[in-house]
C-alpha positions as CSV (number, residue, x, y, z in Angstrom):
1,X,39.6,42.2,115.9
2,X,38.7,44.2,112.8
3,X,36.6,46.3,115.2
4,X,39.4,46.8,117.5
5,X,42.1,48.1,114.3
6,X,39.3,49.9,112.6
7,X,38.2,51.9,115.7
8,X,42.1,52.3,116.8
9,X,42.6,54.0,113.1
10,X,39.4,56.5,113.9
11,X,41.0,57.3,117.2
12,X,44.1,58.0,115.7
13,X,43.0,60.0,113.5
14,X,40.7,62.1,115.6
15,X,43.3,62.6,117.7
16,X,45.8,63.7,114.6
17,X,43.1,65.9,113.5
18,X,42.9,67.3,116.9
19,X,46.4,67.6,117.6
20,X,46.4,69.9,114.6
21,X,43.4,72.1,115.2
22,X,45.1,72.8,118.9
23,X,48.4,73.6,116.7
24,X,46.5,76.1,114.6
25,X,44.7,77.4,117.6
26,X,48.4,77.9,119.0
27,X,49.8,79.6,116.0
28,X,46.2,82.1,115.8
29,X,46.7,82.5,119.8
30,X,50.3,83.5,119.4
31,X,49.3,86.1,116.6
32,X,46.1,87.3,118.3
33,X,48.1,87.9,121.3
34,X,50.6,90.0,119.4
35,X,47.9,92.2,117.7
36,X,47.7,93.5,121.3
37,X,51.5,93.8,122.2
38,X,53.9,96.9,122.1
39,X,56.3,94.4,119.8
40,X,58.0,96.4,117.1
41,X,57.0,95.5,113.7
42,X,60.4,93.4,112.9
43,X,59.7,91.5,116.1
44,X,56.1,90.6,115.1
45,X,57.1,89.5,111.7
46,X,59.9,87.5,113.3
47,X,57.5,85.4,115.4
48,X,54.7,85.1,112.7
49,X,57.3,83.1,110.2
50,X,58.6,81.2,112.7
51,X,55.5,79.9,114.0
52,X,54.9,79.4,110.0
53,X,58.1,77.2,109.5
54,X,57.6,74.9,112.6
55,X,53.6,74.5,112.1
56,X,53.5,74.0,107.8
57,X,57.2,72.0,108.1
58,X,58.8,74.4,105.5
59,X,62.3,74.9,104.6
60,X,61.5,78.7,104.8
61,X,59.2,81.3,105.1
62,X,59.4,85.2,103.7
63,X,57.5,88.2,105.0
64,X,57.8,91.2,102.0
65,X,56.4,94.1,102.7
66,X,55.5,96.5,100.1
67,X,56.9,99.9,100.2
68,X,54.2,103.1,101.1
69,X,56.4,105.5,99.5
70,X,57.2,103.4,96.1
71,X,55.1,104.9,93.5
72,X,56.2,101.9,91.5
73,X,54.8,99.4,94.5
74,X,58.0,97.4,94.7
75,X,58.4,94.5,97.3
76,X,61.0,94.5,99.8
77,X,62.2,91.2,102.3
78,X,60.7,92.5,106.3
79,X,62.1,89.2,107.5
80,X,63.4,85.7,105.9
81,X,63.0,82.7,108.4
82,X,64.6,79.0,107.2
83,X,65.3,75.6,108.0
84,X,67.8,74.8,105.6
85,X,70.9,76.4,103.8
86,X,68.1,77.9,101.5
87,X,68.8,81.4,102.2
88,X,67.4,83.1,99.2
89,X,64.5,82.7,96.2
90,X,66.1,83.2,92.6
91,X,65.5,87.0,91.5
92,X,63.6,86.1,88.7
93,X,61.3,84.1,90.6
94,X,60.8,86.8,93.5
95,X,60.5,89.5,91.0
96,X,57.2,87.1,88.7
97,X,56.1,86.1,92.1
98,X,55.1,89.6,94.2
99,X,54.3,91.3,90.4
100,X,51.6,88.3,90.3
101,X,50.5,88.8,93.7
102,X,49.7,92.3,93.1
103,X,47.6,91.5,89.7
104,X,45.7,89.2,91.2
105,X,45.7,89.6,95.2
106,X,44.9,85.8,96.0
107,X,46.4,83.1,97.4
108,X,48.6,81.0,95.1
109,X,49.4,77.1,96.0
110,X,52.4,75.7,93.6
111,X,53.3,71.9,94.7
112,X,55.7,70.9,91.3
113,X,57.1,74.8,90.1
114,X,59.1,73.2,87.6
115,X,55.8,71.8,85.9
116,X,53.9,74.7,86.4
117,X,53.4,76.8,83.2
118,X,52.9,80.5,85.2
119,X,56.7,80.2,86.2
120,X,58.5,77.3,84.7
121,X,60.2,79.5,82.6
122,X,62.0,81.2,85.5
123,X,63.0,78.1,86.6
124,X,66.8,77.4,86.4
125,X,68.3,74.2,86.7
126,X,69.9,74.8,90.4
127,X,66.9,76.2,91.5
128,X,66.5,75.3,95.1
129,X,62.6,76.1,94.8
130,X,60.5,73.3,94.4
131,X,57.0,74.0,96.1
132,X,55.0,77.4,97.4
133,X,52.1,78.7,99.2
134,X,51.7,82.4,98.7
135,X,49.2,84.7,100.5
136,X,48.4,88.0,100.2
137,X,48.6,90.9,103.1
138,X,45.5,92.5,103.1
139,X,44.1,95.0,105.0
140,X,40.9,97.4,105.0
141,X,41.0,96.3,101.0
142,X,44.9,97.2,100.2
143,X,47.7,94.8,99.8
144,X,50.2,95.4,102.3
145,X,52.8,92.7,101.3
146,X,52.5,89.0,100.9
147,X,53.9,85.8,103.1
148,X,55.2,82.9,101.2
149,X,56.1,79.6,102.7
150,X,58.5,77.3,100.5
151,X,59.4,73.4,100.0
152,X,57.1,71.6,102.4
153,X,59.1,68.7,103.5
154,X,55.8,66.1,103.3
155,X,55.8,64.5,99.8
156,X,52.2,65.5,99.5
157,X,53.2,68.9,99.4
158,X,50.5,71.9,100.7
159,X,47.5,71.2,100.7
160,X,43.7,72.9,100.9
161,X,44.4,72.9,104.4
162,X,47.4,74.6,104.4
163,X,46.1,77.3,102.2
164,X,43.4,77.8,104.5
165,X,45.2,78.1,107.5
166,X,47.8,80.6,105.8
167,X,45.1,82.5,105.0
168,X,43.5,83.0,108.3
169,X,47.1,83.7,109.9
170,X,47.6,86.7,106.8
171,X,44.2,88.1,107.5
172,X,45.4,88.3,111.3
173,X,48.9,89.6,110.4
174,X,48.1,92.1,108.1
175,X,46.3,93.7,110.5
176,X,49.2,93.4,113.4
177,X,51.6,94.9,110.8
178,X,49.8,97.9,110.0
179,X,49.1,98.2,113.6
180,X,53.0,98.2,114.3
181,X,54.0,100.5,111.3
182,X,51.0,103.2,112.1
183,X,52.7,103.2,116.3
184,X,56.0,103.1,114.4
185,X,55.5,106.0,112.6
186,X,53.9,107.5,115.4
187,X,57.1,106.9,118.0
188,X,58.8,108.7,114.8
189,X,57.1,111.5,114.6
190,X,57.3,112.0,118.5
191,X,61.0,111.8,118.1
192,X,61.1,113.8,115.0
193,X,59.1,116.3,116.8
194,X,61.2,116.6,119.8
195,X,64.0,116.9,117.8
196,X,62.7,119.5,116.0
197,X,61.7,121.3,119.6
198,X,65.7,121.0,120.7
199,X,66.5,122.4,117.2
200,X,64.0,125.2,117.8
201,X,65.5,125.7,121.2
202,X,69.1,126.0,119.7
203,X,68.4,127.8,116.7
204,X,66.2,130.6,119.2
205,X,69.8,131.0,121.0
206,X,71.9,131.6,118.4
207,X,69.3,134.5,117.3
208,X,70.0,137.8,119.7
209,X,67.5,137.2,122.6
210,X,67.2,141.4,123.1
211,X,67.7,144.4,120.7
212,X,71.2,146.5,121.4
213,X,71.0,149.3,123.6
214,X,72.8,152.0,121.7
215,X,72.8,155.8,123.0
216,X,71.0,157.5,119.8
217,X,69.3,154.8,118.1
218,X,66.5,152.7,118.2
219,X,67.4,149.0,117.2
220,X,64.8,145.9,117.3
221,X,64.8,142.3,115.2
222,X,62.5,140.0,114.8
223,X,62.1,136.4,112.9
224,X,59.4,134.0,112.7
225,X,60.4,130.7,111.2
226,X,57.4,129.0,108.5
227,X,57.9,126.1,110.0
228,X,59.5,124.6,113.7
229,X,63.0,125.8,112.7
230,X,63.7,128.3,109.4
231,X,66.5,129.3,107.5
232,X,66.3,133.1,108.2
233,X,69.5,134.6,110.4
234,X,70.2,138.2,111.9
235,X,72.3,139.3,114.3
236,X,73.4,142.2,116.4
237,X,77.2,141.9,116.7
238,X,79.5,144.2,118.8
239,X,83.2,144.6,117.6
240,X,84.3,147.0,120.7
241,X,82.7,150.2,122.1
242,X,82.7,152.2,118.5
243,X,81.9,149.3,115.6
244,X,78.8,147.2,115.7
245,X,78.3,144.3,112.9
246,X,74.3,144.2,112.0
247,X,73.1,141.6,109.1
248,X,70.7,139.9,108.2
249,X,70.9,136.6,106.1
250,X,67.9,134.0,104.2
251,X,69.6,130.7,103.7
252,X,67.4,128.9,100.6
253,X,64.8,126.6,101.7
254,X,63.1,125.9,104.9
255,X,63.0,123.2,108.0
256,X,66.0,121.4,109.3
257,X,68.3,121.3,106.1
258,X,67.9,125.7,106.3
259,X,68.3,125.5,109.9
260,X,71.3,123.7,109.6
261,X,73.1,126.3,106.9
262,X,71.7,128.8,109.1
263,X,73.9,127.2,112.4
264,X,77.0,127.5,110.2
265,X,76.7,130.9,108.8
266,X,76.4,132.3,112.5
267,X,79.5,131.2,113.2
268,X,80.8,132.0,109.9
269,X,79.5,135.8,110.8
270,X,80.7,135.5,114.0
271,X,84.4,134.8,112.8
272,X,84.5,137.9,110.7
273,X,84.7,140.2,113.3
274,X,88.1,139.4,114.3
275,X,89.5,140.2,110.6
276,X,89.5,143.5,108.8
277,X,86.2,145.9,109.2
278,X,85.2,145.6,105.3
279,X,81.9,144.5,105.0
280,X,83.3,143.6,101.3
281,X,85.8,141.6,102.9
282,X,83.9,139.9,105.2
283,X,81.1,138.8,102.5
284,X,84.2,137.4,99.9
285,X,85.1,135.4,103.1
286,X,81.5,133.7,103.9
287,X,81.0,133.4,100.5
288,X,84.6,131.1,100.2
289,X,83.5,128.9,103.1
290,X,80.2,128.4,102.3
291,X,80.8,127.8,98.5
292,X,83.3,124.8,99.7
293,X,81.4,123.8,102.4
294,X,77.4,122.9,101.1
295,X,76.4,121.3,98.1
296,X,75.6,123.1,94.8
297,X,72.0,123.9,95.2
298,X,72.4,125.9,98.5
299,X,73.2,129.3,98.9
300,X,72.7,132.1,101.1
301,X,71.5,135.8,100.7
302,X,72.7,138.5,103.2
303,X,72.5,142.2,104.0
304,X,75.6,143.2,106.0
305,X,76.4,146.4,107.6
306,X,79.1,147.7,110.0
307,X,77.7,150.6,112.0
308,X,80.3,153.3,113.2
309,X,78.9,154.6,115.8
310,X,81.5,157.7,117.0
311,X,80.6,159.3,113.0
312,X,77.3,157.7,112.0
313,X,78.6,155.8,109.1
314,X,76.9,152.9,108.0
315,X,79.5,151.2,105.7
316,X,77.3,147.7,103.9
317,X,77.0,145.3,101.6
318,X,74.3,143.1,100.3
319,X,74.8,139.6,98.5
320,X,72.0,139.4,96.5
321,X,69.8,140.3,99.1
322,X,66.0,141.8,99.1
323,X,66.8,145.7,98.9
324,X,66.4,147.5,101.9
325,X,65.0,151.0,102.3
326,X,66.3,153.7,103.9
327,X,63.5,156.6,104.4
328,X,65.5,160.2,105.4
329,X,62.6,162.4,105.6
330,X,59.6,164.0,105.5
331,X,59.9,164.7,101.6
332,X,62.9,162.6,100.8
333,X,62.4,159.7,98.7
334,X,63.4,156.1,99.9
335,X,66.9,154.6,99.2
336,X,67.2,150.9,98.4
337,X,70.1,149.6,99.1
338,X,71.8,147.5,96.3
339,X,75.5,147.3,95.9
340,X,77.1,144.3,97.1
341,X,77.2,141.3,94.3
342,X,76.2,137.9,94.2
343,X,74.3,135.4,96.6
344,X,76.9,133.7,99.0
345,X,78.2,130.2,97.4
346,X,77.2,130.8,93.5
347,X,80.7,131.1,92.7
348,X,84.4,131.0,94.6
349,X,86.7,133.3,95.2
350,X,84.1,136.5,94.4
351,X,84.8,140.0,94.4
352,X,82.1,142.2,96.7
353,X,81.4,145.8,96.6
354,X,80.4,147.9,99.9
355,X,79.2,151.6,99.9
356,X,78.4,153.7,102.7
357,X,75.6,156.6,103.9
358,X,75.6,158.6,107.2
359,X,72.3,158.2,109.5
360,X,71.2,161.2,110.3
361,X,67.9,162.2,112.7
362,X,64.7,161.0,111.7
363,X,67.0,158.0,109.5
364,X,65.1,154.6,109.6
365,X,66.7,152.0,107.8
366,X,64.1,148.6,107.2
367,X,65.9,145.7,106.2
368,X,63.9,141.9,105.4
369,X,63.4,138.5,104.0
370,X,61.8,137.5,101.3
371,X,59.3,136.1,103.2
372,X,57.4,139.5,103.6
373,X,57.2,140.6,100.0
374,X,56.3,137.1,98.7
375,X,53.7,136.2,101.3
376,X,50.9,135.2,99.2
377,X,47.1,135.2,100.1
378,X,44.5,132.8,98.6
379,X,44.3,134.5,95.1
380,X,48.2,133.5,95.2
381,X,48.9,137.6,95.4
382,X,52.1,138.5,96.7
383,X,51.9,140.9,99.9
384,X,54.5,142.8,97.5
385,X,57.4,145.6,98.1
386,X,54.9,148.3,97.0
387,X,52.3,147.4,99.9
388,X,55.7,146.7,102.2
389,X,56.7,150.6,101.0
390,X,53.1,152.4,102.1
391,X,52.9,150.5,105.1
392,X,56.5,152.2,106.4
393,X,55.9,155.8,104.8
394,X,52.7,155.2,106.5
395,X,53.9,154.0,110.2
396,X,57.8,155.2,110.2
397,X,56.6,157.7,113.6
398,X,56.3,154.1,115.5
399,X,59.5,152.9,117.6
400,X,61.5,150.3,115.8
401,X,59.5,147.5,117.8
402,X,55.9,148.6,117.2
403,X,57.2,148.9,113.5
404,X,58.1,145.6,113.2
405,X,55.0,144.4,115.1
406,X,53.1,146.4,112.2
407,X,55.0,144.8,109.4
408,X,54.1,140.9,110.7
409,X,50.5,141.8,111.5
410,X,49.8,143.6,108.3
411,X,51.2,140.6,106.1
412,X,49.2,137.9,108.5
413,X,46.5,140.2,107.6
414,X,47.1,140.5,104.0
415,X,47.7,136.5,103.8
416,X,44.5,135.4,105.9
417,X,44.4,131.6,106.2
418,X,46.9,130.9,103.9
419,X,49.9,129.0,105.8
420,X,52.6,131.1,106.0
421,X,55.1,129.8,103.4
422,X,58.2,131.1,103.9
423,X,60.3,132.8,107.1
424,X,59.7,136.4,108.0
425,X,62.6,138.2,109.7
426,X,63.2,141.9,109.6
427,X,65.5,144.4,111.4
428,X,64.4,148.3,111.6
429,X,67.1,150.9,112.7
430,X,66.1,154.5,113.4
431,X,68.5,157.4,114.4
432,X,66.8,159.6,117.1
């Protein structure tokens, strides 16, 4: 009879003991098979803490992750799974609990918190926390974020076991994470870049796709953006058969945020022809809508000129634009181009000046962004105005278009393997 009770206990608790190595096989089968799943990282986390709730008989279960970008490695909850009304730990708590984990990057196993001396001073009297197990994510040597199961509901609390088990499932885990945030971040940067291509797209049509044909002149543009889509604007605008509108504009920095500013200032341009032929005008009325339409730390520089083309009068004006030079002749010097005011949206309701020259034969006016003069090399030498200067005394006899293929190959030349930094845009006018 003893026999009989004594082997029925063994079998019992072989079978108990088995039962449990099939449920951890279950719970590392589950997690193995999501290491190898196109789950997104919130629906991997999801299944890993529930599988942790059911299998250690928790009240609840919390994934934190810690933040890539967070210089000051701060936690922050991926996913909170519970069996109770528990829905969140104290702050001070959560706060003493990740700032341990990531001193000492080992698992932690708390069966009476209230008695333990590491955080029974954190302890309030409603605190609904009573018991923890507390691994560490780590992968290839760095802590990724920590998983914490909380109040076992056995009154022999976690055990050795448990802690083992936990461990094993966070070695797995931190590996599926990463996995999902890397192919996150990839299908991000796939949709960031195909963004950026449809930006590029638009921002190539609101550019003039060809150079006006006008009877007497040679007219070509040209702008090459630093990065997928730049700040840098010109345009070729035609008022009716005697007045055309040419400008060119360098909204401040580069990418998207430029490219936007760069959108609206078209159509800001674009409005202006239907008001009064000022270029002074015109400027005070882009400079209104963009000072009340961007924040303080954007603003726009522009060189814009209205072209009469029945006299040969250029009337312009340039807000706080790079100079442009006009070259007359053979032995005349070159004229930069100044007057004008301030850079469009420093300050409301400005004033601008225009002044006026006549082309004449043999005229070439070069106007440009900043990105040509301040292209730097590997010394951090600028390609300079000076250089810019020789290069056009030097090649003016070329048609506008070879000119401006000149000017781009003689500052990718000058700059060598440096990236380019900035975006390079340029129109060249001459009167035949």
């Amino acid at each position: 009879m003893d026999f009989n009770v004594k082997e029925l206990s063994r079998l019992q608790e072989e079978n108990r003991q088995l039962k449990k190595a099939v449920e951890e096989l279950s719970i590392l089968n589950d997690i193995a098979t999501a290491i190898n799943s196109t789950l997104s990282l919130e629906k991997i986390v999801h299944l890993i803490v529930q599988k942790c709730v059911k299998f250690f008989q928790v009240e609840q279960t919390v994934v934190m992750l810690l933040e890539e970008s967070d210089t000051d490695q701060r936690f922050h909850t991926m996913v909170r799974q519970m069996d109770t009304s528990v829905s969140r730990l104290p702050y001070r708590l959560d706060t003493h609990l990740t700032g341990w984990m990531l001193k000492y990057q080992q698992p932690l196993l708390v069966n009476d918190l209230a008695e333990d001396e590491r955080f029974a001073a954190l302890i309030e009297e409603d605190c609904p926390i009573t018991s923890l197990l507390s691994v560490p994510l780590v992968t290839k040597g760095r802590i990724i974020g920590v998983i914490t199961a909380f109040n076992k509901k056995l009154h022999d609390g976690f055990t050795p076991e448990d802690q083992r088990l936990l461990s094993i499932i966070s070695t797995q885990s931190a590996q599926v994470i990463e996995n999902a945030r890397l192919l996150e971040k990839e299908q991000e940067l796939i949709r960031v870049g195909e963004e950026l291509r449809m930006a590029y797209d638009i921002q190539v049509n609101l550019l003039p796709s060809e150079s006006p044909n006008i009877p007497g002149l040679d007219i070509a543009g040209k702008s090459i953006p630093a990065k997928s889509v730049g700040g840098d604007y010109f345009d070729f605008l035609t008022v009716d058969d005697r007045y055309w509108i040419i400008c060119l504009g360098d909204v401040t920095g580069k990418g998207l945020p430029a490219a936007l500013l760069m959108s609206n200032l078209q159509a800001i341009v674009h409005s202006q022809k239907l008001t009064e032929l000022s270029p002074a005008k015109h400027m005070k009325n882009t400079n209104t809508l963009i000072f009340e339409n961007t924040s303080d730390e954007k603003f726009v520089t522009m060189f814009y000129g209205i072209l009469d083309l029945q006299t040969g009068e250029f009337i312009y004006c340039n807000a706080g634009h790079d100079y442009p030079f006009l070259l007359n002749g053979e032995n005349s010097d070159p004229i930069r181009l100044k007057n004008g005011g301030l850079v469009l949206g420093f300050l409301p309701d400005y004033d601008y000046q225009e002044e006026r020259f006549q082309f004449s034969s043999g005229s070439t006016l070069v106007i440009y962004s900043d990105g040509i003069p301040e292209a730097k090399n590997s010394k951090d030498e600028e390609f300079g105005e000076e250089r810019l200067l020789e290069l056009l005394l030097k090649n003016k006899h070329l048609t506008s278009e070879k000119l401006l293929d000149r000017i781009v190959a003689a500052t990718r030349e000058f700059t060598g393997e440096t990236p380019q930094s900035d975006d390079i845009t340029s129109i060249v006018i001459k009167a035949l």
